[in-house]
N, C-alpha and C positions, 0 to 999 in steps of 0.2 A: 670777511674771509680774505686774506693775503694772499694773493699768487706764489708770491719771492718767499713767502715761508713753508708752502707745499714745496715748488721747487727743490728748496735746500733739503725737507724730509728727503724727497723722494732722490736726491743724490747721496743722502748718507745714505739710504736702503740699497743705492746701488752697488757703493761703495763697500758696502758689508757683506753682499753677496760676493763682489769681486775676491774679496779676503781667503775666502774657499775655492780655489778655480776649480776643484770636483763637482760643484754645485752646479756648476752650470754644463756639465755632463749628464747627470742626474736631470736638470729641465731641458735639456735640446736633446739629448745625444737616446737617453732611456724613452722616453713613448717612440721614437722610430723603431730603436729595438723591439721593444713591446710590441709595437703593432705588427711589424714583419714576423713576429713566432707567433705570434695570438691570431693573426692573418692567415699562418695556416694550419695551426694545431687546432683552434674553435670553430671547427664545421662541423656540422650536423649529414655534410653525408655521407654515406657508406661505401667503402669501396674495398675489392681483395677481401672478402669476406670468403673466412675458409670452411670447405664443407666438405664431408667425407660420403661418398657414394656408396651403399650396399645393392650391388646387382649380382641378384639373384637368376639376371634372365642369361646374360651374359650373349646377346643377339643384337644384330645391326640395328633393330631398332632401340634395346637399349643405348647403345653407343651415340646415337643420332640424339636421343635426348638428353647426354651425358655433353657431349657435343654443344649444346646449348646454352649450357651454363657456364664451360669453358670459355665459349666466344662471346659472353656478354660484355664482358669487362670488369661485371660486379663479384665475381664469384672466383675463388679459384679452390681449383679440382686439389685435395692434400693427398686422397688415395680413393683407390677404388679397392672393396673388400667385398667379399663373399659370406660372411657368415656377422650374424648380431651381434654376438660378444666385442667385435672386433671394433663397431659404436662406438660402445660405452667408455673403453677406453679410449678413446679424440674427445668425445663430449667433455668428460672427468678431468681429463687433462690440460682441456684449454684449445689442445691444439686444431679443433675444431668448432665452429660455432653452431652451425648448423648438419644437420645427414637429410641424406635424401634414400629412400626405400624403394628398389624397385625390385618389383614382386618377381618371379617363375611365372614365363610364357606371357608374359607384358607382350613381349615384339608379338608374338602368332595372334594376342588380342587387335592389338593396333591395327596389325595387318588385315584382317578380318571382320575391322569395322566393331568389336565387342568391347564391351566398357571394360577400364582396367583402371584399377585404382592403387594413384602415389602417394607415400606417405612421408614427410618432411618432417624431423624433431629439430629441435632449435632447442640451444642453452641458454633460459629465458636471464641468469643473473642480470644481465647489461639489458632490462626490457628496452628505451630506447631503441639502441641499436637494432636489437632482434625483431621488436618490430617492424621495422625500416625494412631489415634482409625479408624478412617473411613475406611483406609487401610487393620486394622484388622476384623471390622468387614463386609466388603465387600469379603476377601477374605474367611473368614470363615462362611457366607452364601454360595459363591459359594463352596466351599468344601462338605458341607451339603447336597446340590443342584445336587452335583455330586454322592453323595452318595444314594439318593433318587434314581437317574433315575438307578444305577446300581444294586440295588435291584429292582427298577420295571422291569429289563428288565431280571434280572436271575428267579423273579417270571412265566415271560409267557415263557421263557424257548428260548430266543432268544440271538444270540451273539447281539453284540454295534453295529457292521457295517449294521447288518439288522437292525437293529433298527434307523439307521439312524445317528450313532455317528461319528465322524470324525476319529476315530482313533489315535488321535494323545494324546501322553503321556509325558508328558514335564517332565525335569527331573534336577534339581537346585545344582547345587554344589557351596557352597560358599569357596573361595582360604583367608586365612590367619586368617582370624574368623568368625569358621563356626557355631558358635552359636552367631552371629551376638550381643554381648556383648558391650555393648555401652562405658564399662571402659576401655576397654581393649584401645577403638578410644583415649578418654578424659583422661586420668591418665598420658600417656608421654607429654600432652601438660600442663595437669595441672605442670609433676615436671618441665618444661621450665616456665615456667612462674615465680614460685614459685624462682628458682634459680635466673631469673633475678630481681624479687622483693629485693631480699637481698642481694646479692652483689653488685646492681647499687645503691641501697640506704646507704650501708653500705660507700663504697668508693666514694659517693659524697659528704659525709659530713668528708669525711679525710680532705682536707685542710680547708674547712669553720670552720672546727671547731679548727683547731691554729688560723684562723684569730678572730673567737670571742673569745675566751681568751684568744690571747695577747702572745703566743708561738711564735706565726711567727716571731716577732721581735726575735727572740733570733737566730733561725733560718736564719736570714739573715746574723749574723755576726760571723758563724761558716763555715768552708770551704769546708760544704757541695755544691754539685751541685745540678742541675736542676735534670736533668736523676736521679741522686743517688738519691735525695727526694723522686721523684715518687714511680721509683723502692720499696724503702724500705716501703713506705704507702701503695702499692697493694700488694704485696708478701705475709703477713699478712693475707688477705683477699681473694686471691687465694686462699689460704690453707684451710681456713676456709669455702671457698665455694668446693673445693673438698670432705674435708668431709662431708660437707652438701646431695653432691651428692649419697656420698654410705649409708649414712644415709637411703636418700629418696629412695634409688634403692632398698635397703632390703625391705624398705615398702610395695614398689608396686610388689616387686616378691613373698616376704612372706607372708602377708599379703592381699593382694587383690588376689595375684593369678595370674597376669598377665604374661604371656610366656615370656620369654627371648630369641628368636629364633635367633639372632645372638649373636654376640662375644664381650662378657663385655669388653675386654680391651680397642676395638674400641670405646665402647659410653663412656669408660670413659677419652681416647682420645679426643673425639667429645666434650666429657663438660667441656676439659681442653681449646679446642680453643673457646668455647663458650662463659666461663667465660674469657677470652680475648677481647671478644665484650663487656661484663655487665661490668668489669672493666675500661674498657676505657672509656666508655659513663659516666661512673658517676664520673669518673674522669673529663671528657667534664664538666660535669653539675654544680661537683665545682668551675669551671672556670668559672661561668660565673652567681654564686648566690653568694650573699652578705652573707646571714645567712643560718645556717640549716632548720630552717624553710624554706625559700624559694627553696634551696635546693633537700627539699623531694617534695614539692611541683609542681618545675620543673618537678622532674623525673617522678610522677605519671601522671599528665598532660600533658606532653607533650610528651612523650614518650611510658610509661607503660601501658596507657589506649588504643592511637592506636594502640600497639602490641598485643592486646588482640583482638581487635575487627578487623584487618587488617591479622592479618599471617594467618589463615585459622585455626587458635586452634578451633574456635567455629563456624565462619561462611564457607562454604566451597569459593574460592574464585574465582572457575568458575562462582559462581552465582552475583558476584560483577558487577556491571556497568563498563563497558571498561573504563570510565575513571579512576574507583579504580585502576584497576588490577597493573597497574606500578607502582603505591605506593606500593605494597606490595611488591617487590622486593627490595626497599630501609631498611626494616624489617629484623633485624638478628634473629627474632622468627621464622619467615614464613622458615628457612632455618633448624633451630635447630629441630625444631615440625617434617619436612619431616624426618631429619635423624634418629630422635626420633622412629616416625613408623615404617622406614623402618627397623631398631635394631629390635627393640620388634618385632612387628607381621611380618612382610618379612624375616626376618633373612638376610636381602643382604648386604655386603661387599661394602669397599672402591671401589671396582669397581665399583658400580652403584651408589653409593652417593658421587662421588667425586668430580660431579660440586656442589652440597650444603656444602662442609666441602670445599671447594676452595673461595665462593663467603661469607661464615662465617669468613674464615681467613682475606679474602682482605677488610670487611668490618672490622673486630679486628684492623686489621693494620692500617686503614683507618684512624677509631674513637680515639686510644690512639694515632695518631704522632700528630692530629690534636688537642687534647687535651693536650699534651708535649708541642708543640708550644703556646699554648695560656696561659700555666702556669707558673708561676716566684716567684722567692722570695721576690719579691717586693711589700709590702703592698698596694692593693687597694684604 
């Protein structure tokens, strides 16, 4: 293997990218964009969730419980209505997601210590979502609810146990994010993703593209090798995907906010072997498209789409059908996204992530020997 003939590849690869100065907007300038709208349009929580009130009581106590929802932050009040019909049109319409029911003579129950029962309809289309609201506002009824009986019971001047309370005080600590911060989950799988968008489409139109204009022939009758070509066309693209990386890391630490609780050197180890897999895969992918077009084509398709919807970035993957689950082991996201997490929010070390940064590498090595092998200087 020749140094000085990788080198020369890898300056005509640079020099060809230079050719296009939009190109290199497209790799620096687009994943920051990306990740600043995908940073805050891909959360998973709920917020201003609008709900339409039917009070029927039309009493300080309903107001007080109406009151509640307003001050949570999750909710907001679109109207308060007196009669059912008046529902169905918010539900139908969109313009509410959830109602909330409260009965005639609610406030004279509450007051009185007598069970009074609420009822909540929710517009289940978006289940997601609606589950989430429901959760919200199930739990902040019962809070409410808790709150009631412990002013009734310090009013008649009794403790909870004579009153007939259970005693029991539950007590929630959440381990890694404890303001349960839904970017904090989504941001290290949105920059995996993002990284492998660009350097497996980047490097699968490396060769397709000497084969459509007509370079390759030139390249066959120079004493370059097999190895030394490759070599010199990813090396290029490594680089460019490393700085890509601290690009996007500044983003999400400076920018979002997101903890860094383990050791930069490690994840930026981690995204050296990572880009190891994206490179070889699109390197595969050249091998095996006629044109760039078909090329990028490949890679979103048949690749890019089930890593998204397979490594557990977005779906968790306990909740997959047993016959999913071993597919996603075949997935170099599903291994990059775990190490991703456990960096950021875990802060844990090569020591606990070193069956995913092992089964990362043996999949790199896997993908680029099998891609070396399938590639030649011999025109298609």
């Amino acid at each position: 293997m020749d140094v000085k003939r990788i080198l020369f590849v890898m300056w005509k690869e640079l020099l060809e990218l230079r050719q296009d100065p939009r190109i290199f907007g497209i790799i620096f300038v687009a994943p920051v964009v990306q990740l600043a709208v995908l940073g805050y349009a891909a959360t998973t929580d709920v917020r201003n969730v609008p709900i339409v009130v039917l009070d029927m009581d039309r009493s300080s106590g309903s107001r007080e419980l109406v009151s509640q929802f307003t001050g949570s932050g999750i909710f907001e009040i679109v109207d308060v209505v007196s009669h059912a019909g008046d529902v169905d049109r918010y539900l139908e319409s969109g313009r509410a997601w959830m109602a909330l029911s409260i009965p005639a003579r609610y406030g004279q129950s509450v007051a009185t210590g007598r069970p009074a029962t609420l009822q909540v309809l929710a517009d289940g289309s978006d289940a997601s979502s609606t589950n989430i609201a429901m959760g919200y506002a199930t739990n902040l009824i019962a809070g409410y609810t808790q709150d009631l009986v412990a002013r009734r019971v310090q009013a008649v001047g009794a403790s909870l146990q004579e009153a007939g309370g259970a005693g029991i005080e539950p007590r929630v600590r959440v381990w890694f994010n404890p303001t349960l911060e839904s970017r904090y989950f989504m941001l290290p799988g949105i920059f995996a993703l993002l990284l492998l968008a660009v350097t497996s489409n980047l490097s699968s139109m490396a060769i397709v593209r000497e084969r459509e204009i007509g370079t390759l022939e030139q390249l066959n009758v120079t004493p370059l090798g097999r190895f030394e070509l490759i070599v010199g066309k990813l090396l290029p693209y490594g680089a460019i995907g490393l700085i890509d990386v601290i690009i996007v890391l500044m983003v999400i630490v400076f920018w979002f906010e997101v903890p860094m609780r383990g050791s930069f050197w490690l994840l930026v180890a981690m995204s050296a072997i990572y880009l190891l897999t994206t490179l070889g895969l699109g390197l595969f992918v050249s091998t095996i498209s006629k044109t760039q077009q078909q090329a990028m084509m490949t890679s979103t398709f048949f690749f890019l789409i089930p890593m998204i919807y397979l490594s557990g970035f977005v779906f968790p993957i306990e909740n997959m059908p047993d016959l999913i689950q071993p597919i996603t082991y075949l997935l170099p996201l599903r291994y990059f996204v775990i190490i991703l997490r456990g960096i950021f929010l875990k802060g844990v070390g090569l020591e606990t992530l070193w069956p995913q940064a092992l089964a990362l590498f043996a999949w790199g090595v896997a993908i680029l020997s099998l891609a070396v092998m399938r590639s030649s200087k011999r025109l298609a």
